[in-house]
ROKOL-328793 format. One record per residue: residue number from 1; z, y, x of N, C-alpha, C in turn. Coordinates in Angstrom, 3 decimals, always signed. Example, Ala and Ser with C-alpha at 12.3 -4.5 7.8 and 13.67 -1.06 7.14 Angstrom:
NODE  pos       nzz       nyy       nxx      cazz      cayy      caxx       czz       cyy       cxx
NODE    1    +7.800    -5.690   +13.190    +7.800    -4.500   +12.300    +7.800    -3.300   +13.200
NODE    2    +7.080    -2.250   +12.850    +7.140    -1.060   +13.670    +7.870    +0.030   +12.900
This chain:
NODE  pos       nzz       nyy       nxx      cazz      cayy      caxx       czz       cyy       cxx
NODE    1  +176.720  +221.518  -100.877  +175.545  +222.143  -100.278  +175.067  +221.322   -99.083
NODE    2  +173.859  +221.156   -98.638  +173.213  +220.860   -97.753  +172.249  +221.424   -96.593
NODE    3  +172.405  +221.687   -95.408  +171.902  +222.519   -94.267  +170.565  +221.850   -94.390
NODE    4  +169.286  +222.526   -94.234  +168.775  +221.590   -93.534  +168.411  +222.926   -92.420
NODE    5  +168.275  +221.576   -91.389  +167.896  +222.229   -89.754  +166.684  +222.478   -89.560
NODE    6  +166.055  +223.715   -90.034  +164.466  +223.448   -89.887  +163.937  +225.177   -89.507
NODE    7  +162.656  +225.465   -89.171  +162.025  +226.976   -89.037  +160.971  +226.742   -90.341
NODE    8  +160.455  +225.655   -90.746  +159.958  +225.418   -91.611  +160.434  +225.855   -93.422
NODE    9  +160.223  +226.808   -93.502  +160.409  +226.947   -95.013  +159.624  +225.843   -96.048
NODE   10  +158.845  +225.460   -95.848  +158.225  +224.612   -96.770  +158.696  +223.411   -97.291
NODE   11  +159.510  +222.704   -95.621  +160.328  +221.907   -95.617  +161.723  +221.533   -96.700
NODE   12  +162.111  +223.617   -96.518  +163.277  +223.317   -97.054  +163.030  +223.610   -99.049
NODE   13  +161.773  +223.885   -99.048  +161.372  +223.990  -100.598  +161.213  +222.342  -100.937
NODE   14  +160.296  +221.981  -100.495  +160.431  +220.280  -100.388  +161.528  +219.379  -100.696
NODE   15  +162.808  +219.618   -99.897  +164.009  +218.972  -100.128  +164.651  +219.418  -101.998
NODE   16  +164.160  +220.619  -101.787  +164.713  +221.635  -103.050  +164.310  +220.847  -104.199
NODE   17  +163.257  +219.797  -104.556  +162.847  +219.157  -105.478  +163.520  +218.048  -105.842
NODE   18  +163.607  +217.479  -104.218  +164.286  +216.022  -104.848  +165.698  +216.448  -104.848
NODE   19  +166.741  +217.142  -104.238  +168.290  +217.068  -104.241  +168.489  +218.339  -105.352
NODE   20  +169.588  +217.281  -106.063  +170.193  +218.358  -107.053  +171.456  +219.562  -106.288
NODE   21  +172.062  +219.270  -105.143  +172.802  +220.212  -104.294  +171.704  +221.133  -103.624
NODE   22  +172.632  +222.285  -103.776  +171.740  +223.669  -102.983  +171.305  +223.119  -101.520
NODE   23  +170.282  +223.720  -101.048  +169.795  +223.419  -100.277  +169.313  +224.803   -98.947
NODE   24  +170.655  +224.651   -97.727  +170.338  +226.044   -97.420  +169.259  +225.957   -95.975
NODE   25  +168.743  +226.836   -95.827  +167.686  +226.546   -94.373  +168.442  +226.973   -93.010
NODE   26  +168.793  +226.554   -92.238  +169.409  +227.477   -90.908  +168.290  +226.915   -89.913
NODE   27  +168.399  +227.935   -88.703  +167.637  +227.876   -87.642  +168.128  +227.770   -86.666
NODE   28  +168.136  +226.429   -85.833  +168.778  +226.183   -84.254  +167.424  +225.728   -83.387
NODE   29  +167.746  +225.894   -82.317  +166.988  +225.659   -81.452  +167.657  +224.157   -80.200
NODE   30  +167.112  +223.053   -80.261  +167.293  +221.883   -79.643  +166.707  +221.446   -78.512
NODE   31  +167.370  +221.080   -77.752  +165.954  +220.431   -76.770  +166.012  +219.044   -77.129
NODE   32  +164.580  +218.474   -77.698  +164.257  +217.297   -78.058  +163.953  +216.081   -77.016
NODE   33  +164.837  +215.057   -76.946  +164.575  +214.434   -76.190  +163.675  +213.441   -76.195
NODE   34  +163.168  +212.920   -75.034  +161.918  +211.784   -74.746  +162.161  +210.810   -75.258
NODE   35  +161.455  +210.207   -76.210  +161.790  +208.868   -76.748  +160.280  +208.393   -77.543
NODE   36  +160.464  +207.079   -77.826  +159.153  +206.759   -78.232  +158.989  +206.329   -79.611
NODE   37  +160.258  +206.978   -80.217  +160.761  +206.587   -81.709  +161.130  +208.028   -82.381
NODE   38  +160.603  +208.014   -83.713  +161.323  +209.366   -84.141  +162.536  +209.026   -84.840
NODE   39  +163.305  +207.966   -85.160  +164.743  +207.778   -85.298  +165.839  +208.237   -84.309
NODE   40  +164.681  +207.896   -82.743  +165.869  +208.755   -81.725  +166.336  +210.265   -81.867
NODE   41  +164.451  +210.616   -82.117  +164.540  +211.945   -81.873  +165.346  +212.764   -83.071
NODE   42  +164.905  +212.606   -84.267  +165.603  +213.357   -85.575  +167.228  +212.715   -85.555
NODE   43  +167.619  +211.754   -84.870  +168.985  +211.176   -84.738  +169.905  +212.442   -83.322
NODE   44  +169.462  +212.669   -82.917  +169.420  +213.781   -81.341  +169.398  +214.994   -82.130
NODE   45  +168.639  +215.427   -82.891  +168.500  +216.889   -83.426  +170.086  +216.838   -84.455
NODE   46  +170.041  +215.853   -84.844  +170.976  +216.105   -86.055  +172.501  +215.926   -85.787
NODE   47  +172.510  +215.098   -84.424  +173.900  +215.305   -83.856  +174.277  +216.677   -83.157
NODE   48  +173.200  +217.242   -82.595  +173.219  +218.654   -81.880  +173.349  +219.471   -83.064
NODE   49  +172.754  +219.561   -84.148  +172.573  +220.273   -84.970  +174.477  +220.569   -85.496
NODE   50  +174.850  +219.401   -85.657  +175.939  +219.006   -86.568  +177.292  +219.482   -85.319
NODE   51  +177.243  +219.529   -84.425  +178.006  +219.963   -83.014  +178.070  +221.522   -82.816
NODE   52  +177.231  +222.169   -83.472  +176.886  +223.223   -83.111  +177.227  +223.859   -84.082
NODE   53  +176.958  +223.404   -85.133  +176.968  +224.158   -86.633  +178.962  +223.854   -87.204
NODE   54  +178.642  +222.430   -87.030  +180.045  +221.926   -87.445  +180.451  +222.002   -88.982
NODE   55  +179.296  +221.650   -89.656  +179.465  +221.260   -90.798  +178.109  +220.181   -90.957
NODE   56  +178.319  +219.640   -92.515  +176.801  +218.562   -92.594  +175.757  +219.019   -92.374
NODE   57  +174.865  +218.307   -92.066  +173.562  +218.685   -91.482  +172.038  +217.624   -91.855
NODE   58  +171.102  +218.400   -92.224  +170.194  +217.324   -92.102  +168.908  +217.647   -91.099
NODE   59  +168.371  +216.670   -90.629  +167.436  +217.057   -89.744  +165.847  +216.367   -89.591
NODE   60  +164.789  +216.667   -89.819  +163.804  +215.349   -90.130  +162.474  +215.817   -88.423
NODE   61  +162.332  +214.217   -88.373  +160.977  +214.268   -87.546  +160.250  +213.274   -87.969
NODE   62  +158.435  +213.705   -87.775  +157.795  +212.862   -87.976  +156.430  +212.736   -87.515
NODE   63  +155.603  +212.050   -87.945  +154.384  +211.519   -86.909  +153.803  +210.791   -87.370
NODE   64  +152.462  +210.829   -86.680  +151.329  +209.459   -87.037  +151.551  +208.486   -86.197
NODE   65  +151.345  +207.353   -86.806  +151.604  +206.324   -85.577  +150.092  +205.383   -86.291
NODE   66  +149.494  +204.575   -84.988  +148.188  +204.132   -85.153  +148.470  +202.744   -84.814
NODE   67  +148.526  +201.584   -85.566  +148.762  +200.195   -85.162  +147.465  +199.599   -83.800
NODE   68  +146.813  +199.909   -83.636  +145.982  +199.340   -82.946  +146.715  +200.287   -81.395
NODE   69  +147.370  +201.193   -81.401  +148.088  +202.112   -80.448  +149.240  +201.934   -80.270
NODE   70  +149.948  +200.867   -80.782  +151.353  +200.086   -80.657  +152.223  +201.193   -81.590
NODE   71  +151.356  +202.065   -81.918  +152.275  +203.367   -82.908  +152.435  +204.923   -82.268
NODE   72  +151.154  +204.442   -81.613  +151.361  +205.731   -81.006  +150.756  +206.647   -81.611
NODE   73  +150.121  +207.920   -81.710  +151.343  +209.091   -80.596  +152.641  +209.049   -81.522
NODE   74  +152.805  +208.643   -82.591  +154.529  +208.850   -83.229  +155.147  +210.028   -82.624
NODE   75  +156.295  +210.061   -82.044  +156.635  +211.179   -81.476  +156.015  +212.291   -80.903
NODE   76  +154.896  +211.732   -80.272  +154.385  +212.728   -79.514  +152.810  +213.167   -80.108
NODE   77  +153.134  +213.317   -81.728  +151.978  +213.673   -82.080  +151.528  +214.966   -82.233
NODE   78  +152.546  +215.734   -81.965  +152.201  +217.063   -81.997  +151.740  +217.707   -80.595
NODE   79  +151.683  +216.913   -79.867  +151.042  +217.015   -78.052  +150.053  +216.678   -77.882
NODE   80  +149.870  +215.317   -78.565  +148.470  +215.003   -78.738  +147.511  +215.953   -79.315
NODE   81  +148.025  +216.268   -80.716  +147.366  +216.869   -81.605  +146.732  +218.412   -80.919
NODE   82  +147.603  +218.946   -80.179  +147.712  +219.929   -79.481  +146.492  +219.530   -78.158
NODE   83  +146.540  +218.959   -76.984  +146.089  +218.610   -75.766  +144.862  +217.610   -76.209
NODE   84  +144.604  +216.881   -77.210  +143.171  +216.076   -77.381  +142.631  +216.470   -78.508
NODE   85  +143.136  +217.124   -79.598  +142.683  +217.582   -80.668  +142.122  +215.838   -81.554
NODE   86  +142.074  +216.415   -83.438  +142.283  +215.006   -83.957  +140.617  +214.527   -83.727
NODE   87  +140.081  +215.672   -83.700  +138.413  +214.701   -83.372  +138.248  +213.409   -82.050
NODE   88  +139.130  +213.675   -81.437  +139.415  +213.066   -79.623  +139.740  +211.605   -80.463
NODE   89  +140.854  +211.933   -81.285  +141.691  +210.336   -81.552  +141.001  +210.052   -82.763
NODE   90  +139.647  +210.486   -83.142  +138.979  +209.568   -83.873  +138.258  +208.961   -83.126
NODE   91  +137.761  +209.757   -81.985  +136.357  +209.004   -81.114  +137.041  +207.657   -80.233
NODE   92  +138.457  +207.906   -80.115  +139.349  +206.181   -79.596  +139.483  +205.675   -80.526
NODE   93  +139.605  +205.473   -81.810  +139.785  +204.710   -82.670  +138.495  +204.194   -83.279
NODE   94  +137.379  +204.939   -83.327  +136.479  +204.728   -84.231  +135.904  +203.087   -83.902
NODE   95  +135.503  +202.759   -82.436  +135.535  +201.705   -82.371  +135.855  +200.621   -82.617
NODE   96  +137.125  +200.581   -83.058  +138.439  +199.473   -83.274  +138.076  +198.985   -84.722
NODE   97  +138.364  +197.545   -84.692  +138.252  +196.884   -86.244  +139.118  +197.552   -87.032
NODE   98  +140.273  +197.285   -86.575  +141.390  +197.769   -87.145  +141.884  +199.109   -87.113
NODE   99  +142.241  +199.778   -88.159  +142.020  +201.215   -87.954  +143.106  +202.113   -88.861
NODE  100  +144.283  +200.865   -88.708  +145.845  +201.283   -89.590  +146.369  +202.229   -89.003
NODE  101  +146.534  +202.975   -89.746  +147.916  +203.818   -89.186  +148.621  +204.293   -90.697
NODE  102  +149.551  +205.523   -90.236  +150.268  +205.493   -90.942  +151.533  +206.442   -90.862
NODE  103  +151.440  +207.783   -91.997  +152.626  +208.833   -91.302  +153.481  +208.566   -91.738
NODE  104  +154.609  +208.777   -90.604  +155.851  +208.565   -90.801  +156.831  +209.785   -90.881
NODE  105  +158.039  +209.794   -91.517  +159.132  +210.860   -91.357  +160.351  +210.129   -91.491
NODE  106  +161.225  +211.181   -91.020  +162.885  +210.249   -90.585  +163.412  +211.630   -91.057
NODE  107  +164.648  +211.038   -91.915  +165.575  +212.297   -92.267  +166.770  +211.680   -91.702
NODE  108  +167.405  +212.466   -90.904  +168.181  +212.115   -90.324  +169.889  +213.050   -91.009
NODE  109  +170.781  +211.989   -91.457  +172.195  +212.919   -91.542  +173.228  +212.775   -91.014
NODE  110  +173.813  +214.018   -90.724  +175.362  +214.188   -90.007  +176.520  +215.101   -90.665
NODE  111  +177.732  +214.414   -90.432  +178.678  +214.927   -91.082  +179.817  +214.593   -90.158
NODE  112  +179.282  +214.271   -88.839  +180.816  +213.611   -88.617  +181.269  +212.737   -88.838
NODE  113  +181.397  +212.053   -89.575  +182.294  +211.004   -90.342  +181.313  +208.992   -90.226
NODE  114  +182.217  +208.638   -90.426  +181.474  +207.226   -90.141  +180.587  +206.890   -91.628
NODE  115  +179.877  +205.668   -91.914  +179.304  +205.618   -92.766  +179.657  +203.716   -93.577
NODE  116  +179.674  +203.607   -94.863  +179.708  +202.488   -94.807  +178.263  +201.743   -94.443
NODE  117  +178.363  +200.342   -94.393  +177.206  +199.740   -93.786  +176.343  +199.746   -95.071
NODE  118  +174.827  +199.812   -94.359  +173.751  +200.170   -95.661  +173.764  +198.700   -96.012
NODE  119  +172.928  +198.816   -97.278  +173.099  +197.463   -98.079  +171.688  +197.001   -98.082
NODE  120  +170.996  +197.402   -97.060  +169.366  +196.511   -96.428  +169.304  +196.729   -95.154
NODE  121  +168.715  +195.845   -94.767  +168.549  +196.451   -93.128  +167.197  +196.859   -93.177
NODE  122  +167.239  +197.535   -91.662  +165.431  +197.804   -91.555  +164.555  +197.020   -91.398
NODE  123  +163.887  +197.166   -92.079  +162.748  +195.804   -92.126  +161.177  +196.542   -91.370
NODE  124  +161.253  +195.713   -90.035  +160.232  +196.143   -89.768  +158.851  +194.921   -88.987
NODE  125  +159.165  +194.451   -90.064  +158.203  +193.261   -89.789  +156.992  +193.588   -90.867
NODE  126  +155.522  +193.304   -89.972  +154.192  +193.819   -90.936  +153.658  +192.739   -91.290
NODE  127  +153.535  +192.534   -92.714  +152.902  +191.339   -93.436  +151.763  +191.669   -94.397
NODE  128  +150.764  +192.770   -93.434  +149.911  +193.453   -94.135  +150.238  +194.538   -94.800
NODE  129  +148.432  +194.926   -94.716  +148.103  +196.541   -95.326  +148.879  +196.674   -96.585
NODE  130  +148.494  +195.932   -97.637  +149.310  +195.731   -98.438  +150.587  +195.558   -98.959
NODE  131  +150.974  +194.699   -98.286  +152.502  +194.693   -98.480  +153.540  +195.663   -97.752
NODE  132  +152.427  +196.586   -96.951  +153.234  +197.538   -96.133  +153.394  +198.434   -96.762
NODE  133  +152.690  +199.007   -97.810  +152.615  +199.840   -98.821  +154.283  +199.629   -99.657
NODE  134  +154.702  +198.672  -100.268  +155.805  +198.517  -100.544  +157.066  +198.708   -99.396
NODE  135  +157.048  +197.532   -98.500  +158.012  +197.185   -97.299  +158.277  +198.359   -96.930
NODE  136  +157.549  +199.131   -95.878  +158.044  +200.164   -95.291  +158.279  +201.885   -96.226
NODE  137  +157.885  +201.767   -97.142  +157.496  +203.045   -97.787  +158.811  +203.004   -98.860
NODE  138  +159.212  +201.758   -99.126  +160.328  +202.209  -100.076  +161.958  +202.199   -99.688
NODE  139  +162.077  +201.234   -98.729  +163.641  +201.510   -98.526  +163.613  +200.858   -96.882
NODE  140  +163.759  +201.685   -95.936  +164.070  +201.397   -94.534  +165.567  +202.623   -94.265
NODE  141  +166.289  +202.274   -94.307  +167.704  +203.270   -94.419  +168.605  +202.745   -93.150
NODE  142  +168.922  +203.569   -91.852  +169.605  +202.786   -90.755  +170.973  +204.184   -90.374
NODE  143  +171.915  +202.841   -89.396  +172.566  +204.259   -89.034  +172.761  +204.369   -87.631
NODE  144  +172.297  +205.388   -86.694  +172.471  +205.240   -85.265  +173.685  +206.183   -84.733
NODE  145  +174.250  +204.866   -84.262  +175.543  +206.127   -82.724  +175.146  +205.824   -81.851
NODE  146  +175.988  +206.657   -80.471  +175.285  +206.796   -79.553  +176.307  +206.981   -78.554
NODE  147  +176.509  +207.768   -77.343  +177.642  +207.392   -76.680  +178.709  +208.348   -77.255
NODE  148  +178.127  +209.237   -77.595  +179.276  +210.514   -78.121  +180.199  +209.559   -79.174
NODE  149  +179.743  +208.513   -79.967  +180.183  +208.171   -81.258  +180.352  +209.009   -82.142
NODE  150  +179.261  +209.755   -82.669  +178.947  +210.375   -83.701  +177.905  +209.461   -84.238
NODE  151  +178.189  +208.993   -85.213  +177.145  +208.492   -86.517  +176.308  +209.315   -86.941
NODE  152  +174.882  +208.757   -87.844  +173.350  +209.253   -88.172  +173.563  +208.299   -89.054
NODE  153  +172.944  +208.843   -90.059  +172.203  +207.730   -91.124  +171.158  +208.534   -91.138
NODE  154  +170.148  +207.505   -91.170  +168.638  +207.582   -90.949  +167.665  +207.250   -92.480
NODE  155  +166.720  +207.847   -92.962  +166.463  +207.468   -93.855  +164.884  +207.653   -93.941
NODE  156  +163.844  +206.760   -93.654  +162.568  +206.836   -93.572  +161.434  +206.825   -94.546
NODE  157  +160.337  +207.665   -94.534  +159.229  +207.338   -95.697  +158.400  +206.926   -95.001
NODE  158  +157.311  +206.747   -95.624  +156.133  +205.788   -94.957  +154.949  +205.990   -95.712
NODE  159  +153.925  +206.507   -95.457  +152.770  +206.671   -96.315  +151.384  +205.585   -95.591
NODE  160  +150.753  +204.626   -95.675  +150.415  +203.817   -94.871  +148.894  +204.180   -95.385
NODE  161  +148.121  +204.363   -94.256  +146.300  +204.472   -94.421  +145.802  +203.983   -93.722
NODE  162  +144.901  +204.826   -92.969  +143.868  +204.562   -92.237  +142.939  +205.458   -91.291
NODE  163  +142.458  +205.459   -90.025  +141.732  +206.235   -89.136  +140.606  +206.403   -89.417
NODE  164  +139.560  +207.675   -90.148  +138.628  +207.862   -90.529  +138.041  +208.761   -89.826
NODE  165  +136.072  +209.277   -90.031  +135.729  +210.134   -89.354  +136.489  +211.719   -90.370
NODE  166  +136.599  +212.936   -89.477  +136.943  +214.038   -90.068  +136.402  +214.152   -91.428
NODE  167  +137.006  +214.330   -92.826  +136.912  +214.840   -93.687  +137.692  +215.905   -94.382
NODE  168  +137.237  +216.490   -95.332  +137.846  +217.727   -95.996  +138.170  +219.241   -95.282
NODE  169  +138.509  +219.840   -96.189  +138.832  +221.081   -95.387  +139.812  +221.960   -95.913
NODE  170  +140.963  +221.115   -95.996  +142.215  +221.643   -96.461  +143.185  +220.599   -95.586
NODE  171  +144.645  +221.256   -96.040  +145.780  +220.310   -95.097  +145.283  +221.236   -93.668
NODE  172  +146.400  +220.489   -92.624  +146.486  +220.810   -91.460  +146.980  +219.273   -90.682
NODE  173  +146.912  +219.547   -89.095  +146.920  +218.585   -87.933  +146.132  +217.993   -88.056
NODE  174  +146.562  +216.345   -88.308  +146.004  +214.742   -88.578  +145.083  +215.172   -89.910
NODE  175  +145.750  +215.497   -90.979  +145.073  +215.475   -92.438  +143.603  +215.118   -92.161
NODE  176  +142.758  +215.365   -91.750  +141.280  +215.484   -92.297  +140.813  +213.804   -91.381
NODE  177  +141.531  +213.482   -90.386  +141.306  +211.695   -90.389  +141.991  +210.687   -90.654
NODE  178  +142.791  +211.300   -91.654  +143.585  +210.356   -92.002  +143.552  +210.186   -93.601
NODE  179  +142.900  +208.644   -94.302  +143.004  +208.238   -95.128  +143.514  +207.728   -96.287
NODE  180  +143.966  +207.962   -97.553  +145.009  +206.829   -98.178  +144.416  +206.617   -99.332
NODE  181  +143.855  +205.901  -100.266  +143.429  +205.509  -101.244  +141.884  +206.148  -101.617
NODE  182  +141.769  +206.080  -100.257  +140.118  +206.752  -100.387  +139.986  +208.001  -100.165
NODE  183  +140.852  +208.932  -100.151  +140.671  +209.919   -99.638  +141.246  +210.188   -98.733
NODE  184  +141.101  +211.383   -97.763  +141.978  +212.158   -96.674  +142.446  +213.189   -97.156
NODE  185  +144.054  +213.234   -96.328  +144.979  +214.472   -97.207  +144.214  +215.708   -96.443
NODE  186  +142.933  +215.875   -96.224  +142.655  +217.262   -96.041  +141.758  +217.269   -97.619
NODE  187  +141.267  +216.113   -98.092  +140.281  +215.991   -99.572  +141.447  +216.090  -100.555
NODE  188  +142.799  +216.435  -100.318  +143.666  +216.217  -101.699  +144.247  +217.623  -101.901
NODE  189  +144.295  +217.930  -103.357  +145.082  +218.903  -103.227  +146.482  +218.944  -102.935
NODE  190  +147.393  +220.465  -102.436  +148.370  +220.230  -101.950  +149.477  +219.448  -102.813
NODE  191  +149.208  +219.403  -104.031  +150.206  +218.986  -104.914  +150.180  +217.487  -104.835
NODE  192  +148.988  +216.986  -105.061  +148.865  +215.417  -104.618  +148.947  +214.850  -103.949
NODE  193  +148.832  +215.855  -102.613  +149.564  +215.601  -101.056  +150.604  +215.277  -100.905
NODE  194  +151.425  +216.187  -101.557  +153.019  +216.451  -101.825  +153.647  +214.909  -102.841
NODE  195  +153.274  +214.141  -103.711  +153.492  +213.479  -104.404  +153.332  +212.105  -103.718
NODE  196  +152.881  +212.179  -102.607  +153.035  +210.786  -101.899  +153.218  +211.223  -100.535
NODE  197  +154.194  +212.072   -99.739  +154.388  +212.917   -98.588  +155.360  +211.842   -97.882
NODE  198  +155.093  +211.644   -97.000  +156.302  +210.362   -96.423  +156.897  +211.350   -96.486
NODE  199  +157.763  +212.747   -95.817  +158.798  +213.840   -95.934  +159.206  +213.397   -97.337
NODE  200  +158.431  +213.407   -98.465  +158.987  +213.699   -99.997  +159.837  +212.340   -99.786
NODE  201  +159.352  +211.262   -99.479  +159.734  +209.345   -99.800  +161.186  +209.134   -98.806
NODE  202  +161.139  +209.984   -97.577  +162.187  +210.302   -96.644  +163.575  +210.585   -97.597
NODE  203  +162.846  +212.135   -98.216  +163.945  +213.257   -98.777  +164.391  +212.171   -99.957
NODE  204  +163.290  +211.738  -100.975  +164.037  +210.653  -102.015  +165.102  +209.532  -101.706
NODE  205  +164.717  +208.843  -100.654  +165.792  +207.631  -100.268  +166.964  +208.639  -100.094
NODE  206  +167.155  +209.533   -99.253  +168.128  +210.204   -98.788  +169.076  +210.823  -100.167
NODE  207  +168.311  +211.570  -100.771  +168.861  +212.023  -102.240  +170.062  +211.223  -102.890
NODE  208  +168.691  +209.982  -103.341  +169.674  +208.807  -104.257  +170.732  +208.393  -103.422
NODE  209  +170.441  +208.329  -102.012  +171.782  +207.452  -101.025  +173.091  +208.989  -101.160
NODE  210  +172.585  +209.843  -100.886  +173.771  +211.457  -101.227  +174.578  +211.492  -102.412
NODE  211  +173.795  +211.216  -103.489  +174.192  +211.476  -104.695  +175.529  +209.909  -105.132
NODE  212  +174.916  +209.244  -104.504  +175.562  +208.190  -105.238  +176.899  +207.866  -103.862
NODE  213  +176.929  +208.542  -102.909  +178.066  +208.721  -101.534  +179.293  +209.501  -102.068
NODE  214  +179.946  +209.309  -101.619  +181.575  +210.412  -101.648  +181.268  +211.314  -100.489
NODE  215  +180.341  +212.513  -100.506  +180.570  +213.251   -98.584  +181.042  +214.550   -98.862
């Protein structure tokens, strides 16, 4: 069986697709720490999570990050999203040639136990729109300790677009300026949303890496 750490039910229906182990929901409450990476942060939830609970644990965070913004708000997109609203961070972007971004999610796991070393490293070098579509979206898999020496394996999706004016009127947050193959996930339905969800591309790496582990 597998915890995941979430208030989000949707979340834990989500996981329910890709993992063939039950999948149960519990609810903790964390204080999330400041960081400018969501590997820190979902790496922090999932050691607290896993300390507290004291069995395996999974834990995910995630975010828009805007290349012309060094990747920002990433972490702190739900503050943004909240305090400038997404019409604000179209009217800074709209200007810009470049107008990449790109949501991200981190599934983060804990068990306690050490991990063997992954068999890619993270590759986070950008060699284009294009090739980012592959590079980052299919296998970025890391493992972070920290001073406690409790181990994380980290496991990331990547859905890579673009900063557009508001469209559609479905989805929620970012969705309606944010682009991927011509449309914005507020123009897609939820199912087609769901079929290219960095969360879903997260939960898949993580799956196949579970299934094929001794934990």
């Amino acid at each position: 069986m597998v915890v995941f750490v979430t208030t989000n039910e949707g979340k834990v229906r989500e996981a329910r697709e890709y993992l063939d182990e039950p999948v149960e929901q519990v609810s903790f409450d964390y204080v999330e720490p400041q960081a400018d990476d969501l590997q820190t942060v979902a790496a922090h939830g999932a050691r607290a999570a896993y300390t507290h609970l004291g069995e395996p644990v999974i834990v995910d965070d995630s975010g828009l990050t805007i290349d012309v913004f060094e990747g920002f708000p990433g972490p702190y997109s739900s503050f943004v999203e909240d305090t400038l609203g997404i019409e604000r961070v179209w009217e800074l972007t709209r200007s810009e040639e470049n107008r990449s971004a790109a949501f991200r999610g981190v599934v983060a796991y804990c068990d306690g136990e050490p991990f063997e070393a992954a068999p890619e490293p993270v590759d986070d070098q950008r060699r284009g729109h294009d090739l980012a579509v592959t590079d980052r979206a299919s296998a970025t898999t890391d493992e972070q300790v920290d001073e406690t020496g409790v181990p994380v394996k980290l496991f990331e999706g990547v859905v890579p677009g673009r900063i557009v004016e508001p469209r559609g009127d479905g989805g929620f947050g970012y969705d309606p300026i944010f682009e991927y193959d011509g449309k914005t996930f507020a123009e897609m339905h939820t199912e087609e949303k769901n079929a290219i969800s960095h969360r879903g591309r997260a939960l898949a790496k993580f799956a196949e890496w579970y299934a094929e582990s001794d934990r």
